[in-house]
N, C-alpha and C positions, 0 to 999 in steps of 0.2 A: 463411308461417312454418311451416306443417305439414310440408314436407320436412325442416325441422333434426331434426325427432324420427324422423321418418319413415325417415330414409337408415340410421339404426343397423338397421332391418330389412332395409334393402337391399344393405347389404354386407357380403360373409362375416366375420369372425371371423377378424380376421389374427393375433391374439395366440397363438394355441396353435400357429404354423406354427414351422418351424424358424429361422425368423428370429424368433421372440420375445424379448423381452427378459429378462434376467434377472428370478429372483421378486423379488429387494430392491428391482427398481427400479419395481416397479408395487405399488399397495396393495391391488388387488382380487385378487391370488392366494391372498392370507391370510385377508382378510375374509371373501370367499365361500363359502371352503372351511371356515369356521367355523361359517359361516352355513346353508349346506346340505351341509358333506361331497363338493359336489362344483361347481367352478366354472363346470362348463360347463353345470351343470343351471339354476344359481342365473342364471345369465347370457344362459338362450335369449331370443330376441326373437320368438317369433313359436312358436305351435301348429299351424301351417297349413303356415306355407314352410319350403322346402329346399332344401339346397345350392343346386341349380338355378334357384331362384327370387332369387338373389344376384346381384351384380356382385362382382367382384374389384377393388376402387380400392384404392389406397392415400392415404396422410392429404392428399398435395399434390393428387390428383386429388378428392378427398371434398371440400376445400374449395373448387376449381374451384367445383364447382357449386353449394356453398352462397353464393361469394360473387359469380358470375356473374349475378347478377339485380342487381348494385347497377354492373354493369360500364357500361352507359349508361342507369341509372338517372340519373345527374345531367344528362344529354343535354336534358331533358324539363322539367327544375325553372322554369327562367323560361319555355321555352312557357306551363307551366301558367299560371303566373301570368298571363299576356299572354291568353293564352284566356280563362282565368275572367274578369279586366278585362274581356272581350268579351263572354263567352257565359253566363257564372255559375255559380257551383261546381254547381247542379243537373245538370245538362249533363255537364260536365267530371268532378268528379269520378265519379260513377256510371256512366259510360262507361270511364271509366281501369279503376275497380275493377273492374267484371264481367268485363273483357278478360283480366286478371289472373287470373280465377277461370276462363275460360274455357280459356285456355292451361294450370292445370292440371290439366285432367283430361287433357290429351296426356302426362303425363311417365310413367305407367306403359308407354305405349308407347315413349315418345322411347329409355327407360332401356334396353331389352334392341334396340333398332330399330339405334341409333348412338348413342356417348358424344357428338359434337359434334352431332347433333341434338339432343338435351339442355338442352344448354350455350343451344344458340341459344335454344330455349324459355325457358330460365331466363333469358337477355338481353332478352329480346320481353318480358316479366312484368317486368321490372323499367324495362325503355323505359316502359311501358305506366304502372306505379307512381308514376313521376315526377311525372305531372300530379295526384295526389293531394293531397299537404301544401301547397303554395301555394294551393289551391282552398280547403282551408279557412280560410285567413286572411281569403280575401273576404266570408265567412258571417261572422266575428267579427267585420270592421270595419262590416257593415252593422246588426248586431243587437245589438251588445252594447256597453252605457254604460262610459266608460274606468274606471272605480271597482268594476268589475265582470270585468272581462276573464281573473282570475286564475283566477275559477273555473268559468266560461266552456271556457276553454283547456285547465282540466284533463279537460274531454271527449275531448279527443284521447286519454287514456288508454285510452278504449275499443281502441286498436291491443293495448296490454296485457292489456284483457277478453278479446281474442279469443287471445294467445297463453294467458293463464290455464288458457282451456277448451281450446283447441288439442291443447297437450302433452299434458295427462294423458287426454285423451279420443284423442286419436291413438295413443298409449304404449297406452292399450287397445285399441284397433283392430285397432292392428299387431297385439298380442300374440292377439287370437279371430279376426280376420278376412285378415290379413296385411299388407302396406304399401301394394299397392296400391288398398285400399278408402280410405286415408287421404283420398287425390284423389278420389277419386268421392264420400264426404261430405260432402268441402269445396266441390266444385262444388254439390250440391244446397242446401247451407245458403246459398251465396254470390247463388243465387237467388232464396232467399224474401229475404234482404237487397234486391236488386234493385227487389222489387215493391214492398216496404216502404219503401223510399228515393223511388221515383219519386211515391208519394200521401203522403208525410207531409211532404218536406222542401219550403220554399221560400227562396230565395236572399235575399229583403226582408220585415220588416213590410211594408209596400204591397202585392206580390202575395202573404199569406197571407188565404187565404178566409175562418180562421175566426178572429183575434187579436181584442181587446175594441179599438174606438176609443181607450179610458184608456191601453189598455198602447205602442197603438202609437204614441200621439201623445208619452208619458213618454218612448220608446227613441227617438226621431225628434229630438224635442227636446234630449235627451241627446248626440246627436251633431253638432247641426246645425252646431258651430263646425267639427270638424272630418273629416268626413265628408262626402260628396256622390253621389251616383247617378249623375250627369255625368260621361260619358269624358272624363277631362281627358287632356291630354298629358302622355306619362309622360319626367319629366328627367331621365332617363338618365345625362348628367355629373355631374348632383350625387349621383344614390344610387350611381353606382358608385366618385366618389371621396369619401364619407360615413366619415369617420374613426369615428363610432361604430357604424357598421353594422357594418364592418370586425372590429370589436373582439366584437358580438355572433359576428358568422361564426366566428374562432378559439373564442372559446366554446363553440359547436355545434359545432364539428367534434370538442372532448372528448368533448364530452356523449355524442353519437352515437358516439363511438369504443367507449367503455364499454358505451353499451345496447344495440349492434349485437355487440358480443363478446357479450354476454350472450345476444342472443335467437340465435344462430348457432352457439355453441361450448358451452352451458351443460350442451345434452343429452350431446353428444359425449364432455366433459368428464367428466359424470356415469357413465356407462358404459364408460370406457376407464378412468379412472385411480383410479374409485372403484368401483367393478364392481358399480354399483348394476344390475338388471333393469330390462326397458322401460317396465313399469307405474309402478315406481316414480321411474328415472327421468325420466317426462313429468310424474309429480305433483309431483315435488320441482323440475323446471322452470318447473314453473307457477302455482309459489304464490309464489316473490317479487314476480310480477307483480300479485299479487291487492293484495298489499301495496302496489304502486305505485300503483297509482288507489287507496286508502284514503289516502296519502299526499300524492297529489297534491288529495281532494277536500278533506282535513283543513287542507293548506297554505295553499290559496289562500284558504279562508274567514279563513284570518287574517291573509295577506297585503293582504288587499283589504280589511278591517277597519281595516288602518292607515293605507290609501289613506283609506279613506272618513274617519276620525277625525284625520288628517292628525298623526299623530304622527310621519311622518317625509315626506320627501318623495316622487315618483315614482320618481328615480334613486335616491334610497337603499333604499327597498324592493325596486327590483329587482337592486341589485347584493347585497342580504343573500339575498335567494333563489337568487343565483348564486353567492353563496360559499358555503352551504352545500350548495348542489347539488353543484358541483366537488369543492371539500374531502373533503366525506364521501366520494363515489367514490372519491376519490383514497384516502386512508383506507384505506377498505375491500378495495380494490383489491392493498394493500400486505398487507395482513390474510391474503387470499385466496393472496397469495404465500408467506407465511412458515405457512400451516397445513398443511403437509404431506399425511401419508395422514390426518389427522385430519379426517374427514367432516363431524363434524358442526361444528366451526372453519371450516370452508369454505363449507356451507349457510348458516351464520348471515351471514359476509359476503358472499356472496353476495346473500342477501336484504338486507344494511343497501345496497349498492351498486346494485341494481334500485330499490327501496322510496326511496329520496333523489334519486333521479335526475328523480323524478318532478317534482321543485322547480322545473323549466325553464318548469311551464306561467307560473307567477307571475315566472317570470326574463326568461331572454333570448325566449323564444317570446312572451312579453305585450308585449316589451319592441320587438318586430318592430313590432307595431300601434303601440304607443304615438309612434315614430318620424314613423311614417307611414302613418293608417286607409288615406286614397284609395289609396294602394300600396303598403300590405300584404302580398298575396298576390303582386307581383312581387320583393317585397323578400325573401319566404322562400325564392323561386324562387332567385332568386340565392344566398343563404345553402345552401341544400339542394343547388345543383350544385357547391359547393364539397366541404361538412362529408359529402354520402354518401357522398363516395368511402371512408372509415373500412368504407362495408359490403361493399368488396373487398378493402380495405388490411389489415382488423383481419382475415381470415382467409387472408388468403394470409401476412401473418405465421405465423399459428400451423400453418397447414402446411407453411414452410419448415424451422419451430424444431421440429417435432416429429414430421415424416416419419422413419418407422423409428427416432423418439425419444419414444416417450410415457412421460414419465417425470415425476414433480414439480418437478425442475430446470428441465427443458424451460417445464414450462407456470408454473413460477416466475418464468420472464423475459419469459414473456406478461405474465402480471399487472403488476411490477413498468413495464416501456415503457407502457401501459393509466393507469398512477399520473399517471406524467408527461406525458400527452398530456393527461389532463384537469383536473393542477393549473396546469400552466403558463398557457394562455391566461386564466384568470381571473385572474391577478394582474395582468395586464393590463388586464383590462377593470374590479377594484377602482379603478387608480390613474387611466386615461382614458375610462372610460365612462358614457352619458348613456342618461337616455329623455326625454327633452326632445322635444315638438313638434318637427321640422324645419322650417326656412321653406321647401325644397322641396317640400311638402306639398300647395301649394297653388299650381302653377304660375303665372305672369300669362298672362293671352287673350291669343291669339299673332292670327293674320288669318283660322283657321281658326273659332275661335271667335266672330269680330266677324261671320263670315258667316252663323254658325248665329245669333246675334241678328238679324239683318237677316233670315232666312228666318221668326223668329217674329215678328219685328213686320208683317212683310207680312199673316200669318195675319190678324192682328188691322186690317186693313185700315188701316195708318195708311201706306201706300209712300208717300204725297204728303210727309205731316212728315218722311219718313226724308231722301229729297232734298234738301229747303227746310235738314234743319238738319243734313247731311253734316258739317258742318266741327266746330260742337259733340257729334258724335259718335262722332267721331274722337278729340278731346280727351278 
C-alpha cells in the first residue's frame, strides 16, 4: 500500500507544464493559492527531492504501476487455498507476506533502473500476495464458533490498520526524508511483523502451547459438526458449480471494486484535484480507514448478537450486512461524484464509503465459512481470483478517463461506474442468496480414505478382524 502515497513524491508535477489544464477545470489552483499565496509552495511533496529525484509518468503510466501488483495477483488465490489445506496458514501466509515486503525494498532501485523492471516487481508482490487472504479463512474455520465468526473476521481489518498508519506516516516521510525512505521503513517494520507472527501465531487450538483446556475444548466442541482437521477431498464440481458461492463472488467483486479504488486512487485524488499537500494528504487518507475497523468491530458485535439470540436467521443476517455494505457504497460513491471542488463533501463520502465497506466481515467474507468451514480457504481462493482483478480493472479505468484529464467530470464518471459495480451484484444475491451449510461440506470416503482406516486399524493390531470382516466393512 505505501507506493499509492509514496508515487505523488515520485513523479514530477505534471500540472504546471504547458500541457495543463485549464484553472476552472482543476480545484486546487484556487484553493491553494488561497491557502498559501502560492500553489506550488502549498503543494511540494518532499524537503529533500528534486527534479532529478522524479520520474516523468503520466496518469496511464502512474496507474500501470499502481495497479500492476493485482495483474497475477489472482493467479495465486486458490494455490493459497490448496496450500494452506496442506501446509496451514502459519506457513503460507508469513512466507507470502515477508516476500511482499522483501520485494519492496527493490522499488527505489527498480524506479530510476527500468520502468518495466518496476512493473515486474510490482507483479512478483502481488503473485506473491495472493496466497494471503485464503490462508486466513483456514485460521477462522479452525478457531472460531460459527455465532462468532463476524467478529472474528473483522480482524482482517488490520490490512486497514496498516494503511491507517501507512498514508499519513509515509505522506511524512516522503515530505522530511523523501519517497525512497518510504520502502526502507516498511521493510524494516514488515520484519519485526515477521518474528512476531512466527512465536505468537498457531494455525489450531491443538497445537497452541499455551490455550486453557476450558477454552480449547468449548472452540473444538463448537465446531465438531462441522469442521475437521482431516484432509478431506476437496469437490471441486460442487463449489465450482455452487450457485450461491457464485452469488457471494459478484458481491466481492463490488465490494473490492470500491475498496480497492479507494486504497489506490484516494491519495492521488486528494493531491491532483484537491491540491491537498503530502502530509495532509496521507492523514486525510488514512483516517477513513481508521473509521473502517471501528466499523467493522462495532458491526459485527451486533451482527453476531443476532446470530447468537436468534432474532433472525444466518441468511438473513448476512444478506442485511451485505445490503448495507453494498448500498451505502454505492450511496456514497454517487455522493463522491456529485461534490465537485467541494472538499470537504468529498472527504465525508469518502469516509461514509471506506467506513461501511467494513460490513463484508459479517457479510459475504463470514458467509464464505459459513458455506463451507473444511473449504473455506479454497473457496476464498476461488472468490479472490475472480473479485481482484477490480485491483487492475478499477485503476486502469481511472487512468484511461483521466490521462491529460484530471478534471472532476473525469473522475465524476469514476465514481458514478464504482456506484454500479457495487450496487448491482447485491440485488442479486438479496433475491438468490444463502449461508446455509452446504452438503458438499462434508464429502463421502472415497477408497482413499477406506485405506487410511485400514492403515489405523492395523496400528491398533487388530489386521486379523480387518480380513475375517472385509465384507462388513465395505458395507
Amino acid at each position: 500500500m505505501s507506493i499509492n502515497i509514496a508515487i505523488i513524491g515520485m513523479v514530477r508535477d505534471r500540472s504546471s507544464g504547458p500541457d495543463s489544464l485549464d484553472t476552472a477545470e482543476r480545484c486546487y489552483n484556487a484553493t491553494a493559492a488561497r491557502a498559501a499565496g502560492n500553489a506550488t509552495v502549498a503543494r511540494a511533496s518532499s524537503l529533500v527531492d528534486t527534479v532529478e529525484d522524479k520520474v516523468d509518468w503520466d496518469e496511464y503510466q502512474q496507474n500501470l504501476v499502481l495497479g500492476a501488483a493485482f495483474w497475477l495477483y489472482w493467479l495465486t488465490q486458490v494455490p493459497g487455498g490448496v496450500l494452506t489445506h496442506r501446509y496451514g496458514t502459519k506457513v503460507v501466509l508469513g512466507a507470502a507476506n515477508y516476500t511482499m515486503c522483501l520485494l519492496g525494498l527493490l522499488i527505489p532501485f527498480a524506479t530510476f533502473r527500468s520502468f518495466h523492471l518496476l512493473i515486474v516487481i510490482r507483479v512478483l508482490q502481488g503473485f506473491s500476495g495472493g496466497f494471503v487472504w485464503p490462508a486466513l479463512h483456514a485460521v477462522t474455520a479452525a478457531w472460531i464458533p460459527p455465532n462468532e465468526r463476524g467478529k472474528f473476521i473483522s480482524a482482517y481489518t488490520g490490512n486497514s490498520l496498516g494503511t491507517a498508519l501507512t498514508f499519513p506516516l509515509c505522506g511524512q516521510i516522503v515530505y522530511w526524508f523523501g519517497w525512497r525512505m518510504v520502502f526502507y521503513m516498511t521493510g524494516v517494520l514488515g520484519t519485526v511483523w515477521l518474528l512476531a507472527w512466527y512465536l505468537l501465531m498457531f494455525d489450531s487450538p491443538a497445537q497452541h502451547p499455551r490455550i486453557s483446556q476450558a477454552e480449547r475444548r468449548y472452540i473444538e466442541e463448537s465446531l465438531a459438526s462441522s469442521h475437521t482437521e482431516k484432509k478431506l477431498r476437496t469437490p471441486w464440481k460442487a463449489i465450482v458449480t455452487s450457485v450461491p458461492m457464485w452469488l457471494l463472488i459478484f458481491t466481492q467483486w463490488g465490494n473490492l471494486w470500491c475498496l480497492n479504488l479507494a486504497l489506490t486512487q484516494a491519495p492521488t485524488y486528494l493531491y491532483t484535484i484537491h491540491g491537498w499537500n503530502i502530509q495532509m494528504t496521507g492523514v486525510m487518507s488514512g483516517i477513513p480507514h481508521i473509521l473502517r475497523i471501528g466499523s467493522a468491530i462495532g458491526s459485527s458485535v451486533i451482527f453476531d448478537m443476532l446470530l447468537q439470540k436468534e432474532h433472525l436467521s444466518r441468511t438473513a443476517v448476512r444478506k442485511l450486512a451485505v445490503a448495507i455494505c453494498c448500498i451505502g457504497q454505492g450511496l456514497a460513491m454517487v455522493g463522491m461524484a456529485f461534490s465537485g471542488c467541494n472538499a470537504v463533501m468529498a472527504m465525508v463520502f469518502m469516509m461514509i464509503a471506506i467506513a461501511i465497506q467494513s460490513l463484508d466481515s459479517s457479510g459475504q467474507m463470514a458467509s464464505f465459512v459459513d458455506l463451507s468451514p473444511n473449504f473455506a480457504s479454497i473457496l476464498l481462493g476461488i472468490a479472490n481470483a475472480v473479485s481482484v482483478l477490480t485491483g487492475f480493472a478499477a485503476p486502469t479505468l481511472v487512468g484511461l478517463l483521466t490521462k491529460g484529464n484530471q478534471t472532476t467530470a473525469a473522475w465524476q464518471q469514476v465514481f458514478l461506474v464504482s456506484a454500479a459495480m457495487v450496487v448491482l451484484p447485491d440485488v442479486l444475491h438479496l433475491f438468490f442468496g444463502t449461508s446455509e451449510l452446504q452438503p458438499w461440506n462434508s464429502p463421502e470416503a472415497d477408497g482413499t480414505e477406506m485405506a487410511d482406516v485400514k492403515e489405523e486399524l492395523q496400528k491398533l493390531n487388530v489386521d486379523a478382524e480387518l480380513k475375517e470382516n472385509d465384507g462388513e466393512e465395505k458395507k
